[in-house]
C-alpha positions in Angstrom: -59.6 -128.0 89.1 -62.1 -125.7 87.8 -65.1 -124.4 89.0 -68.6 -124.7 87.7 -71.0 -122.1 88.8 -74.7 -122.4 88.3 -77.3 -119.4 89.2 -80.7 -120.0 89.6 -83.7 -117.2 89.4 -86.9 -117.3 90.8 -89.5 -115.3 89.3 -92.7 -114.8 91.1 -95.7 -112.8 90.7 -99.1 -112.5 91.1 -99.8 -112.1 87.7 -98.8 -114.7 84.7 -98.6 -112.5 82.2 -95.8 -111.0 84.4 -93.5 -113.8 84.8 -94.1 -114.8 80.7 -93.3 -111.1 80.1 -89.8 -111.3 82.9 -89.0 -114.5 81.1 -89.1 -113.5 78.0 -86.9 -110.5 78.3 -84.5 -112.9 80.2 -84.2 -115.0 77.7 -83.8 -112.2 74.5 -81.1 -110.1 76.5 -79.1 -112.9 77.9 -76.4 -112.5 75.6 -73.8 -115.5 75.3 -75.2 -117.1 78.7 -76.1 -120.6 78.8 -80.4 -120.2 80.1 -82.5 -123.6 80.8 -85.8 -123.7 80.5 -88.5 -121.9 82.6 -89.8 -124.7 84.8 -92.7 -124.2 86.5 -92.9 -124.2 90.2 -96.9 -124.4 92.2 -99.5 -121.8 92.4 -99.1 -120.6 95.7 -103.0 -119.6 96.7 -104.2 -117.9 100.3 -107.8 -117.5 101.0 -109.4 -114.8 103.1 -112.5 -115.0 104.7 -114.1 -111.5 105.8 -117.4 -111.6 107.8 -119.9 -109.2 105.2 -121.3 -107.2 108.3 -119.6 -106.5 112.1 -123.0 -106.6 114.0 -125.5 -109.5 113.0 -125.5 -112.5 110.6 -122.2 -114.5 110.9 -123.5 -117.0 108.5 -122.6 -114.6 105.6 -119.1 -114.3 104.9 -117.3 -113.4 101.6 -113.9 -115.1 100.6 -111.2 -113.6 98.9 -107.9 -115.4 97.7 -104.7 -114.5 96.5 -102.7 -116.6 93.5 -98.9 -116.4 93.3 -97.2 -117.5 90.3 -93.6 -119.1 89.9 -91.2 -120.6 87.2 -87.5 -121.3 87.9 -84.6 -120.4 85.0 -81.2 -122.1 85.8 -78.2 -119.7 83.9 -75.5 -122.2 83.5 -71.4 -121.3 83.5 -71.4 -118.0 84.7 -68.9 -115.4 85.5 -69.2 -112.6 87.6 -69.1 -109.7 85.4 -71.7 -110.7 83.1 -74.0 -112.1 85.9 -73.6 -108.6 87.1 -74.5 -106.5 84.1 -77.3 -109.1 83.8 -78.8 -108.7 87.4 -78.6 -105.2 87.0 -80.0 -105.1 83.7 -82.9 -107.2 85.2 -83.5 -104.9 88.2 -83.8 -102.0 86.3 -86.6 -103.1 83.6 -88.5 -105.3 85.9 -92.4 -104.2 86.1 -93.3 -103.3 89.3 -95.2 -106.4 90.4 -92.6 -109.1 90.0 -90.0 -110.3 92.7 -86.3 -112.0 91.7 -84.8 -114.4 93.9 -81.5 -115.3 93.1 -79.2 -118.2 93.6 -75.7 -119.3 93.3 -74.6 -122.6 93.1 -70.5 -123.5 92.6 -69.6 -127.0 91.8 -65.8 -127.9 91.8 -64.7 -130.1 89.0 -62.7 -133.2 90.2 -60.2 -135.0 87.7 
């Protein structure tokens, strides 16, 4: 019986151009690894509402919002030294606005 394992990466940010940028990278430097496709995941959106002055007029209010962007990449067939090297790799030349979530999946091969 082998093992299969599967990672998954979730790159988020509140910019697009960011996760394009992370993506791209990803996919130039991932030497012989197996990368899916970037699927997109939902805009994640929060809206703030701030009253304009603290003593009279609560009518006016001003909103503010806050868009989060997300794409999955599945890396298939992995081993751990080069998953590794690539995490690392990833972490170090990451712009300061985007956040990696990472995970593992193992499947077990039946005959």
């Amino acid at each position: 019986m082998t093992n299969l394992v599967t990672c998954t990466l979730r790159i988020q940010s509140n910019n697009i151009e960011s996760v394009h940028q992370t993506i791209e990278l990803l996919a130039k430097n991932a030497h012989g690894l197996e990368v899916k496709g970037a699927s997109s995941l939902p805009m994640k959106k929060k809206v703030f509402t701030v009253l304009r002055s603290p003593h009279i007029d609560k009518k006016s209010r001003e909103q503010f919002e806050i868009r989060t962007y997300a794409k999955s990449v599945n890396i298939l067939n992995i081993d751990d030294s080069k998953l590794n090297e690539l995490l690392n790799w990833l972490k170090d030349s990451l712009s300061y606005d985007v956040s990696i979530k990472v995970k593992f999946t193992s499947f077990e091969k039946l005959h």
